[in-house]
N, C-alpha and C positions, 0 to 999 in steps of 0.2 A: 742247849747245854748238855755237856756230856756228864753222867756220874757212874762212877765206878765203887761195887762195893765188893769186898773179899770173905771169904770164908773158908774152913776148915784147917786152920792154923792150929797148936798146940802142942800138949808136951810127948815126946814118944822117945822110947830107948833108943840105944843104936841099933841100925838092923830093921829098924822097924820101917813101917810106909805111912804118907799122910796125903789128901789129896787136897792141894789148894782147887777154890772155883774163881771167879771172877768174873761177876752181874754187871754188866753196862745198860744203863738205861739213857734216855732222850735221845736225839738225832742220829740213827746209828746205821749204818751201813755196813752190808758182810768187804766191803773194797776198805779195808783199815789195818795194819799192823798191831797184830794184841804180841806183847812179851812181857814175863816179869823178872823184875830186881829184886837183891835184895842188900838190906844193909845191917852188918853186926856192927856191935859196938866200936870203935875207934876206927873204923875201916869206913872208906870208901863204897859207897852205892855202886852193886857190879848187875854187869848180865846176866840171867843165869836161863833163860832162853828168849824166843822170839819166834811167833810165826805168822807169817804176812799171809796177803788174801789168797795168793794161789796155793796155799795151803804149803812153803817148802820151809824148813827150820832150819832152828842152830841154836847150838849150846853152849853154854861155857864150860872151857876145859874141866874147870872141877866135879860136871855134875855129868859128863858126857858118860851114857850108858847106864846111866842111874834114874837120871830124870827124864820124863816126855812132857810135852806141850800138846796141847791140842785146842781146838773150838769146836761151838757149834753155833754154825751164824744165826739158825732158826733161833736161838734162844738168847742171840748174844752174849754167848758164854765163853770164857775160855779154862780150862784147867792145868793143873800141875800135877802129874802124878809124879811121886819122889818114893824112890825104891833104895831100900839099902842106905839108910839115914846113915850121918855121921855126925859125932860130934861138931866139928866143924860148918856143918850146913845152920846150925845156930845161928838165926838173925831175923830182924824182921823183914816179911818178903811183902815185896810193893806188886801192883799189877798196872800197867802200863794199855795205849791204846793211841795211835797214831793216825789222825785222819785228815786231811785236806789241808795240810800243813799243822795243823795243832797237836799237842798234847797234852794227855791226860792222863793224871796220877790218882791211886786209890788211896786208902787211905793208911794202907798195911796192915798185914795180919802177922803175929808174932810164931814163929816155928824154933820151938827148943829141943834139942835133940840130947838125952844124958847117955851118960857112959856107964 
């Protein structure tokens, strides 16, 4: 059993940086797709990155050049550094993890960005 827990969500101006983490524990292997979502209120759960085992990414348009992804398999970790907050990036962000066909969702951490 996989669990995923999130951390460093909260409140920040616009402008400002927040760094999500995201702890996987039980059966875990560095060969797995980690990405996270997220979801504001009346909207649809979107991508906002992804980085698979060979380590190569992708963004979603709105966050591209603002956001990076990263892991560390030793720790089974992944992060979000998020640079140049916007209003708009308001939402709760999920963290994601894709292994041998399965997946797994955290539990969300809340990121509110004011103006």
């Amino acid at each position: 059993q996989v669990q995923l827990v999130e951390s460093g969500g909260g409140l920040v101006q616009a402008g400002g940086s927040l760094r999500l983490s995201c702890a996987a524990s039980g059966s875990i292997f560095s060969i797995s797709t980690r990405a996270w979502y997220r979801q504001a209120p009346g909207k649809q759960r979107e991508l906002v990155a992804v980085i698979r085992s060979g380590g190569s990414t992708n963004y979603g348009d709105s966050v591209k050049g603002r956001f990076t992804i990263s892991r560390d398999n030793a720790k089974n970790t992944v992060y979000l550094q998020m640079n140049s907050l916007k209003p708009e990036d308001t939402a709760v962000y999920y963290c994601y993890l894709a292994r041998a066909g399965f997946d797994y969702w955290g539990q969300g951490t809340q990121v509110t960005v004011s103006s």
